[in-house]
RODOMI-955290 format. One record per atom (N, C-alpha, C): residue in one letter; x, y, z. Coordinates in steps of 0.1 Angstrom, whole numbers, padded with zeros to 4 digits, always signed. Layout:
BEGIN
AXYZ/...
***
This chain:
BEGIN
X-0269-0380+0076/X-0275-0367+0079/X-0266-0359+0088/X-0260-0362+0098/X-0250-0352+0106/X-0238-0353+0098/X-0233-0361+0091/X-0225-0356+0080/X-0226-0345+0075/X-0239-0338+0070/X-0243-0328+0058/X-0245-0317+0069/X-0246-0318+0082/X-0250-0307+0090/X-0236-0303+0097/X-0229-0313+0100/X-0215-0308+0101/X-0209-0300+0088/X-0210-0306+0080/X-0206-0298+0063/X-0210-0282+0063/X-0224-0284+0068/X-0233-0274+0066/X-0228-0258+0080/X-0221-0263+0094/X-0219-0257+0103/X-0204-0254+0094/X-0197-0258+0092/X-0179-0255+0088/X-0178-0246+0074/X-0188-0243+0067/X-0191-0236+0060/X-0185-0222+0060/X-0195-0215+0072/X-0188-0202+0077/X-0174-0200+0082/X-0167-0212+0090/X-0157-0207+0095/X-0150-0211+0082/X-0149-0218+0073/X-0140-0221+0061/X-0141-0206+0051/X-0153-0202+0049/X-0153-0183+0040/X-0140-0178+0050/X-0145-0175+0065/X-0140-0166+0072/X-0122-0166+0072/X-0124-0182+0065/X-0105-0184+0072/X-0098-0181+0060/X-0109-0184+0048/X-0100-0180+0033/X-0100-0163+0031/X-0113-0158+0036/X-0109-0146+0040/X-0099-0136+0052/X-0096-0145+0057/X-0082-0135+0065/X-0070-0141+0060/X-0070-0144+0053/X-0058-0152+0045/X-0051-0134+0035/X-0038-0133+0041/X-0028-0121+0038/X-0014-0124+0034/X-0012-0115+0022/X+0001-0115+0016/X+0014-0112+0023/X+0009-0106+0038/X+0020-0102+0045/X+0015-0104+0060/X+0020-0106+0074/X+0010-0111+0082/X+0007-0097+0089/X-0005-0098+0099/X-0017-0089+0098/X-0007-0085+0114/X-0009-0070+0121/X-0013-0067+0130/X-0020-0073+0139/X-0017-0072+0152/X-0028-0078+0161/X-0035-0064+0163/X-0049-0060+0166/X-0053-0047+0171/X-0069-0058+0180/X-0068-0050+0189/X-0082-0054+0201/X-0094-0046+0202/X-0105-0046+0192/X-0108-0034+0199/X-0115-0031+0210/X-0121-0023+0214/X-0126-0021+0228/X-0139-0014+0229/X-0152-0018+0224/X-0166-0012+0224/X-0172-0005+0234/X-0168-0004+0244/X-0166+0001+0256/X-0159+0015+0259/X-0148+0012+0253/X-0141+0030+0249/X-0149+0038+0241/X-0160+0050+0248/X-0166+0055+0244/X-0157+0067+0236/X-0145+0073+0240/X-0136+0084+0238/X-0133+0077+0224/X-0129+0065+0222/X-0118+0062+0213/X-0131+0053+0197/X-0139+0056+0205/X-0155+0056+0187/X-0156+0067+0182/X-0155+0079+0196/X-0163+0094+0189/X-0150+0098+0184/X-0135+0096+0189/X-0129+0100+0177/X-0123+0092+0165/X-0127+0080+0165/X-0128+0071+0155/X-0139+0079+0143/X-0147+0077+0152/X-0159+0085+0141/X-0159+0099+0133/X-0155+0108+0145/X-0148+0122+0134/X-0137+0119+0130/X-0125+0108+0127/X-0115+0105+0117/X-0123+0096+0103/X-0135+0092+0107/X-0141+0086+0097/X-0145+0100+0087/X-0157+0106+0095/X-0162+0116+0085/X-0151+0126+0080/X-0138+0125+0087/X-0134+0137+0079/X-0126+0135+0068/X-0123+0121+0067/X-0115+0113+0059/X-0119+0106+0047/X-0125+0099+0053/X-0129+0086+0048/X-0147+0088+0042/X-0157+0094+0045/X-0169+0099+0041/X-0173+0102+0027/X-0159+0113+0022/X-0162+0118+0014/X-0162+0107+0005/X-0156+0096+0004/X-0155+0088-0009/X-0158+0071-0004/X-0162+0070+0012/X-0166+0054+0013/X-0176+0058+0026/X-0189+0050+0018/X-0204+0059+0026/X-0203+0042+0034/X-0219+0047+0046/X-0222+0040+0054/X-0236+0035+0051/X-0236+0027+0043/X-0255+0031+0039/X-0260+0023+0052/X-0253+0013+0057/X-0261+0009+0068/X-0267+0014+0079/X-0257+0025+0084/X-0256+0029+0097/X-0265+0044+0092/X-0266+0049+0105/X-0272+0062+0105/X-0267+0072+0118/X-0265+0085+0108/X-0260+0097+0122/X-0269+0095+0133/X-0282+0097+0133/X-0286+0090+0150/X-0278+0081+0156/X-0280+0069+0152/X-0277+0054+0155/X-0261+0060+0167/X-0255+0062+0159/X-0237+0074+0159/X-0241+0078+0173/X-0248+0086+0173/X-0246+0097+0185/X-0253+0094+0196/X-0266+0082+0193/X-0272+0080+0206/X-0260+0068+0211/X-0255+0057+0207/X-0245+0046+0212/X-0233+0055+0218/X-0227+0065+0212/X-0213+0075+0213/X-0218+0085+0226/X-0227+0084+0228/X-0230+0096+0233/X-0228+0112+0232/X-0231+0111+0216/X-0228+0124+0212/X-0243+0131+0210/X-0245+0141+0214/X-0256+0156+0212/X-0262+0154+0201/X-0273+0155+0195/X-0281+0158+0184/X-0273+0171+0180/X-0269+0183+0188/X-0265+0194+0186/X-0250+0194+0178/X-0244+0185+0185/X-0227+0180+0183/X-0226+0173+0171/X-0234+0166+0172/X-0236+0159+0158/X-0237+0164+0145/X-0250+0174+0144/X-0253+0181+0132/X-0244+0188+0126/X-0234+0195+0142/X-0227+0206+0139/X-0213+0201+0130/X-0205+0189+0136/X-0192+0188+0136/X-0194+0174+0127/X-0203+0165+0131/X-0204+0152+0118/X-0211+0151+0104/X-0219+0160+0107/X-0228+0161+0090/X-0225+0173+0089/X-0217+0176+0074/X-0211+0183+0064/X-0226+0184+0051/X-0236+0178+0050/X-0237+0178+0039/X-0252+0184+0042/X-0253+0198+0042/X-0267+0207+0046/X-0284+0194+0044/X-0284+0187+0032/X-0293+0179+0029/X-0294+0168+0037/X-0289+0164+0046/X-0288+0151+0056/X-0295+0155+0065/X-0303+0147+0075/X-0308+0151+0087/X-0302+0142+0098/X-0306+0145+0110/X-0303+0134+0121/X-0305+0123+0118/X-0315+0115+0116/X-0320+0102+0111/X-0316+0097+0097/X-0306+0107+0087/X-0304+0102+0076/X-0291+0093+0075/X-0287+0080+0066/X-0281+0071+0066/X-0267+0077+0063/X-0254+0073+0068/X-0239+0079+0064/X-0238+0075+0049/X-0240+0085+0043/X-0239+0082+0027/X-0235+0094+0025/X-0226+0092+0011/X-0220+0109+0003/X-0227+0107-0006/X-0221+0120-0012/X-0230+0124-0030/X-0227+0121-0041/X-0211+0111-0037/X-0204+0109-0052/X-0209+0095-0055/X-0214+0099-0070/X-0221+0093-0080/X-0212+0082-0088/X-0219+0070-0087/X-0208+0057-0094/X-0205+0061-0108/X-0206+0070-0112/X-0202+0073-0127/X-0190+0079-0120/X-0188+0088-0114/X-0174+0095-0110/X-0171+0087-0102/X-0175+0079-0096/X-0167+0074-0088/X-0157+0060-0094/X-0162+0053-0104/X-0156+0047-0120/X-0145+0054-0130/X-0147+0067-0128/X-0140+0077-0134/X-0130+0082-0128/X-0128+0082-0113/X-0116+0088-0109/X-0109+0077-0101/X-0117+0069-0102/X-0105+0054-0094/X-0106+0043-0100/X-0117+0039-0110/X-0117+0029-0115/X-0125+0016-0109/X-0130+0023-0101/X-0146+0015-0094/X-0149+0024-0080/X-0161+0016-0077/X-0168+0023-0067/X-0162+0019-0052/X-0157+0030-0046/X-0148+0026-0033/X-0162+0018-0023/X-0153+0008-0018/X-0167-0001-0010/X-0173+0003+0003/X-0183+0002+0004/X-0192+0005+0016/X-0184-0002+0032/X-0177+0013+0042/X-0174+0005+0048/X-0181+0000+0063/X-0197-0002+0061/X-0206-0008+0072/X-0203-0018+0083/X-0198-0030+0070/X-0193-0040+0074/X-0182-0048+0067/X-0173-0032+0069/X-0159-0033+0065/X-0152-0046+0073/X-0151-0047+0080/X-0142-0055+0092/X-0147-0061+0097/X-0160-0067+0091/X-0166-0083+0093/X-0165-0091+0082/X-0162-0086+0068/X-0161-0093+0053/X-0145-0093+0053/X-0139-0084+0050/X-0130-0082+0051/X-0116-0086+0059/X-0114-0096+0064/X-0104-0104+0074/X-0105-0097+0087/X-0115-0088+0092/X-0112-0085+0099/X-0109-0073+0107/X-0106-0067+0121/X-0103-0055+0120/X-0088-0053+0123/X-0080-0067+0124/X-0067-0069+0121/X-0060-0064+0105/X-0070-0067+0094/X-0068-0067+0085/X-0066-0050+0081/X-0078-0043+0081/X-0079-0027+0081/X-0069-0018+0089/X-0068-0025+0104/X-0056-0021+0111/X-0044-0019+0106/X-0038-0029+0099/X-0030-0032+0087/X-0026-0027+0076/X-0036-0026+0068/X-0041-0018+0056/X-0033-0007+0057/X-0044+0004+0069/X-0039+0019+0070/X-0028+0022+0076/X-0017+0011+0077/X-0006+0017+0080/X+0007+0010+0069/X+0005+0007+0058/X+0015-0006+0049/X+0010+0004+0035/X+0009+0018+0036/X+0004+0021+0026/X+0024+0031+0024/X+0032+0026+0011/X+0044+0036+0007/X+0043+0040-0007/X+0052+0047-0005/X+0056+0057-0021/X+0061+0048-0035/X+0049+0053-0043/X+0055+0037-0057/X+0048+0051-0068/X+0062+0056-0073/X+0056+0064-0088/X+0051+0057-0097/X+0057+0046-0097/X+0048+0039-0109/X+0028+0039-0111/X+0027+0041-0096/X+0008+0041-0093/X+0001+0054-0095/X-0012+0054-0101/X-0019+0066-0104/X-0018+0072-0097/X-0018+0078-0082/X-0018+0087-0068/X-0008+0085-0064/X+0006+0076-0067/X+0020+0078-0063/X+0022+0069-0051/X+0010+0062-0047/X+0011+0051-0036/X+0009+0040-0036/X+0012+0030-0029/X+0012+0012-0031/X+0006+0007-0015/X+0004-0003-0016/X+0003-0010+0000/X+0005-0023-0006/X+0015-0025+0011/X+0018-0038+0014/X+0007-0052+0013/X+0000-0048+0018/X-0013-0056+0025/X-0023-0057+0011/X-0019-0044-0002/X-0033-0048-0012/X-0021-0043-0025/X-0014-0049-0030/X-0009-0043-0040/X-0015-0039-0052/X-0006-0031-0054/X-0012-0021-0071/X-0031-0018-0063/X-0033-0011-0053/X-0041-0005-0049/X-0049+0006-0054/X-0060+0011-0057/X-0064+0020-0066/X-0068+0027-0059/X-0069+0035-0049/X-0069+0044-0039/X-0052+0049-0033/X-0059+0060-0034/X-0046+0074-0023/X-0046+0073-0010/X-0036+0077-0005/X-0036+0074+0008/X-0037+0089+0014/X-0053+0085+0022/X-0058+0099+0023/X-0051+0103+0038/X-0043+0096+0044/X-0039+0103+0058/X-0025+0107+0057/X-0018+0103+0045/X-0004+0105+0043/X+0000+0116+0051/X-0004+0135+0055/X+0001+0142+0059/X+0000+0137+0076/X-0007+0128+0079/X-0004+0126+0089/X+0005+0117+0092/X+0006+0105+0087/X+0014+0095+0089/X+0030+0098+0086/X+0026+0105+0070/X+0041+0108+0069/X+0048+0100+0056/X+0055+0102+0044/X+0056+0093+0036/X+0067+0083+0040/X+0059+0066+0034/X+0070+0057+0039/X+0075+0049+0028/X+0084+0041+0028/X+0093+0040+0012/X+0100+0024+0019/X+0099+0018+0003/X+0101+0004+0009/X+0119+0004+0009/X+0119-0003+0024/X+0133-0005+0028/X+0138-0018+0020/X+0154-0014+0019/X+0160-0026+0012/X+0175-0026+0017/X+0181-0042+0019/X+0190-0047+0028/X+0196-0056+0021/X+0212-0060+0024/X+0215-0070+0020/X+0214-0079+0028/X+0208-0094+0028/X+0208-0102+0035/X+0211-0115+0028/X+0214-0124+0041/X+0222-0141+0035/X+0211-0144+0023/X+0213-0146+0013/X+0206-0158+0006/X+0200-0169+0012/X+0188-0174+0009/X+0180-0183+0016/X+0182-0197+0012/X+0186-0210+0011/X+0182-0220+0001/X+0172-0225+0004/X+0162-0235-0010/X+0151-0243-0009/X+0146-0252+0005/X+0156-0250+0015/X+0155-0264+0029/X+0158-0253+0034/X+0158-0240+0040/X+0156-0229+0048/X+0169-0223+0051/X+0178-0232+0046/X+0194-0223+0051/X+0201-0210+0046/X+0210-0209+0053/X+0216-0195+0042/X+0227-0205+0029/X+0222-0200+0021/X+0237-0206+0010/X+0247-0200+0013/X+0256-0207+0010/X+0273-0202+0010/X+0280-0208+0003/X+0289-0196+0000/X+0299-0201-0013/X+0312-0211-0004/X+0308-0218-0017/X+0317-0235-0013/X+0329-0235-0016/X+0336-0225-0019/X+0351-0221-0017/X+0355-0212-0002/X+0346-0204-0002/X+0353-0192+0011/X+0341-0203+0023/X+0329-0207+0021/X+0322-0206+0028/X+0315-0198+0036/X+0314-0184+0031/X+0309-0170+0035/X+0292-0174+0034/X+0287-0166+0033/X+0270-0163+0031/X+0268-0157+0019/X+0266-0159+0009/X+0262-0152-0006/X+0246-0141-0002/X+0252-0129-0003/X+0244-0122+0002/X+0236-0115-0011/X+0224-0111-0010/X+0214-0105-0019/X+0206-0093-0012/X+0205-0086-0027/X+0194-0075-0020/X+0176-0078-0019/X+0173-0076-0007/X+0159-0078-0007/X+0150-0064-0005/X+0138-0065-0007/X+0137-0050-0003/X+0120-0053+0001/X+0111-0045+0010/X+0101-0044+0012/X+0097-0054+0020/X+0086-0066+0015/X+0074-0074+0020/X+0084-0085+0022/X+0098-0089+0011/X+0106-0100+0011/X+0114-0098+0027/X+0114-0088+0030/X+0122-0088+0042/X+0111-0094+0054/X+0100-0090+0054/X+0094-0096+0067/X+0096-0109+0067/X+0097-0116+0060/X+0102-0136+0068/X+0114-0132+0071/X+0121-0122+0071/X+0138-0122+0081/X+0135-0115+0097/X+0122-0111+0097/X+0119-0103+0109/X+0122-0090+0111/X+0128-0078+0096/X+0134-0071+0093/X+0118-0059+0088/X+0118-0046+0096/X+0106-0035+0092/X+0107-0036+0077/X+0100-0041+0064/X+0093-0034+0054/X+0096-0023+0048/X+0094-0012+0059/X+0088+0003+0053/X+0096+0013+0065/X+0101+0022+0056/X+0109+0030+0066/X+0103+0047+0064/X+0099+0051+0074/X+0094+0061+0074/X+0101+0073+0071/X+0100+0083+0063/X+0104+0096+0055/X+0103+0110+0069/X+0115+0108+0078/X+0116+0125+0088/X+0111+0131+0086/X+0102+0135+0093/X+0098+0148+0095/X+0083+0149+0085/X+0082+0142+0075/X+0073+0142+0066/X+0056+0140+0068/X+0058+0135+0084/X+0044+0137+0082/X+0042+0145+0097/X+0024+0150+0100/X+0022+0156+0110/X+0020+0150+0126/X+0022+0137+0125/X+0018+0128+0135/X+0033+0121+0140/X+0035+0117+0153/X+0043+0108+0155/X+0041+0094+0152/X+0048+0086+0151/X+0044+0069+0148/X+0032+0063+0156/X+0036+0065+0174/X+0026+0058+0181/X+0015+0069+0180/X+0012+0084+0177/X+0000+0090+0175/X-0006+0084+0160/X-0004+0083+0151/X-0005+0078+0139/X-0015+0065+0142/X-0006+0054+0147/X-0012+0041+0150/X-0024+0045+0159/X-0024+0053+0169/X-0034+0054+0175/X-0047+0058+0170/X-0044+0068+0161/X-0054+0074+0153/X-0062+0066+0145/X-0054+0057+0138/X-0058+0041+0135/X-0068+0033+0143/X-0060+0029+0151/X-0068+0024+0162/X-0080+0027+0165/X-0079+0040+0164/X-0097+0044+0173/X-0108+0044+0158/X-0096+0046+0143/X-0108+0047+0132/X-0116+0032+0130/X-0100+0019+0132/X-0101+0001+0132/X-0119+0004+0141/X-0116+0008+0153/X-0123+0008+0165/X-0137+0012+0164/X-0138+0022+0155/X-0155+0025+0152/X-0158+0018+0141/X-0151+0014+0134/X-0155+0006+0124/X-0159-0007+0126/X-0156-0015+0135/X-0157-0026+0141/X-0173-0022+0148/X-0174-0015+0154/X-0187-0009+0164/X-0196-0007+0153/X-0193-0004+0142/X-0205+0005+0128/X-0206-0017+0126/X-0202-0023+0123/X-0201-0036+0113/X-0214-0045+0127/X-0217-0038+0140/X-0224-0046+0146/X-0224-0036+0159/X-0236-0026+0153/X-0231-0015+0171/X-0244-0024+0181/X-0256-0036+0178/X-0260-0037+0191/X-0252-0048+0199/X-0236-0054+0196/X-0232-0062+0203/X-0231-0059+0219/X-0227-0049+0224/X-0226-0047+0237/X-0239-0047+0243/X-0246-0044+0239/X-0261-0047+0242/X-0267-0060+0240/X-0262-0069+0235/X-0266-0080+0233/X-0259-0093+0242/X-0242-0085+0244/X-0237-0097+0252/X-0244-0090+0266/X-0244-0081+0269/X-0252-0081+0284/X-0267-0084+0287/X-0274-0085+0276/X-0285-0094+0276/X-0284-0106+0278/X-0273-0113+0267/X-0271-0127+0271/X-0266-0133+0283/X-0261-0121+0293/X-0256-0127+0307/X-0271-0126+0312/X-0281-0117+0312/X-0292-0122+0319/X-0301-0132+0315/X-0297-0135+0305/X-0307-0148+0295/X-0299-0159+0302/X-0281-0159+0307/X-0281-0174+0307/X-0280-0174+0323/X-0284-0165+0329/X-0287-0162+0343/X-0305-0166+0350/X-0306-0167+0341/X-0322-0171+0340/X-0329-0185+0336/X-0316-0193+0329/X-0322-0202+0323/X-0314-0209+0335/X-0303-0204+0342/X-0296-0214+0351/X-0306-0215+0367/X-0309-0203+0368/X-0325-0202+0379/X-0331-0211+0375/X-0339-0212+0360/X-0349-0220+0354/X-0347-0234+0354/X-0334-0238+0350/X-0329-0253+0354/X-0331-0258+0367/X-0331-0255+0381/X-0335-0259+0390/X-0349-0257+0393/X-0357-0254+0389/X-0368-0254+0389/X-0373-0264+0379/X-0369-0269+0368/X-0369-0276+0356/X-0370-0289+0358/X-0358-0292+0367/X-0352-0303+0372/X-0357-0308+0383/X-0361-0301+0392/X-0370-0303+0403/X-0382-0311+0400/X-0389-0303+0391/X-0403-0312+0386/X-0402-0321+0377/X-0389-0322+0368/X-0388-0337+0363/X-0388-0347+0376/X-0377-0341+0384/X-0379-0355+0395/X-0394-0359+0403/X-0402-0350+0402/X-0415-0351+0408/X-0423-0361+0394/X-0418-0362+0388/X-0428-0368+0370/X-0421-0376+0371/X-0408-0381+0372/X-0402-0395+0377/X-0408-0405+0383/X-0411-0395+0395/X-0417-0405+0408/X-0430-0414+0406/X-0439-0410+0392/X-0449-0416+0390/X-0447-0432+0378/X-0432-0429+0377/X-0431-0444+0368/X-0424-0451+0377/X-0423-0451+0391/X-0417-0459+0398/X-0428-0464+0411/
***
């Protein structure tokens, strides 16, 4: 029986671990539920971006503005675009799974609880920034992190277009060494280019001057704060819940001495 209940507890963390499992390794990103500045503009980088084509059915513009502390007034005005929505109505758009089948080749996914299914908010962190230039792809883009991707990269004018770097480096052999030619004893060098470069510790992706509207660390930031509400949308009563649980385990630690007290008085009658 604690065999099958052990089985039964390792469950979840065995999904969770095959799920952060990545072709290239992940960003660290922290987020911080507490940074009220860095949700509300998480949240208008969501709607202005990302809305039109990946809805929230879980969440709701209330829900949004009372946790963010944004205005019923602020809200209507600058987060709902779509006259038919009300305060209380769920973050959902209007595009219909037939077009949405038709111009990408499936239905872009709900992102509620993006970054709890999903590896994570290391993973998404990631994502939106491993996205370069590949003509070969219907919208002219690829990512590191999801190849042959069927989505555009909708922040490109800000980020900037980036293009996979390529280097000569030592040839690797099968036992981790560099090979070398057994006459000169040099390094037999090869071209690598992109994802093959990160096991040398060498950037991927080299960013295109001038091409986009953001600087790098503005870019990642902007990231950051969208990773950051998204994480908050996948579970916004956590902060309210871990501060409850400090007064629940504040109470049961009062309660224990009082607990314990009268055991020892119910003791005293078997002796």
């Amino acid at each position: 029986m604690r065999i099958l209940v052990f089985l039964f507890l390792m469950v979840p963390s065995c999904i969770l671990a095959a799920g952060s499992s990545a072709p290239i390794p992940l960003d660290s990103v922290a987020p911080d539920l507490s940074d009220k500045a860095s949700l509300q503009r998480g949240a208008r980088t969501y709607v202005n971006y990302c809305l039109g084509c990946h809805a929230m059915k879980y969440q709701r513009f209330q829900r949004v503005a009372e946790d963010l502390g944004i205005s019923q007034e602020t809200m209507m005005a600058n987060f709902v675009f779509d006259p038919s929505k009300k305060f209380g109505s769920h973050m959902e758009n209007s595009m219909s799974v037939e077009n949405a089948k038709q111009w990408f080749g499936n239905v872009p996914p709900d992102l509620t609880l993006y970054t709890k299914l999903k590896g994570g908010p290391d993973y998404f962190y990631t994502y939106m920034r491993s996205f370069y230039e590949d003509s070969t792809r219907p919208f002219g883009v690829n990512n590191l992190l999801y190849e042959n991707v069927g989505m555009p990269h909708p922040l490109v004018h800000l980020q900037g277009v980036q293009r996979k770097v390529c280097k000569n480096v030592p040839k690797i052999a099968k036992n981790g060494g560099e090979m070398r030619d057994p006459l000169s004893g040099e390094s037999i060098i090869e071209e690598r280019c992109g994802d093959d470069l990160l096991v040398r510790g060498i950037s991927p992706l080299s960013l295109v001057e001038g091409s986009g509207e953001l600087s790098a660390d503005s870019y990642d930031g902007l990231i950051y704060d969208l990773t950051n509400f998204l994480y908050y949308s996948g579970d916004p009563s956590r902060l309210e819940r871990e501060r409850l649980g400090g007064f629940v385990l504040l109470f049961l630690a009062f309660f224990y001495v009082f607990a314990w007290l009268l055991g020892r008085e119910y003791l005293k009658e078997f002796h």
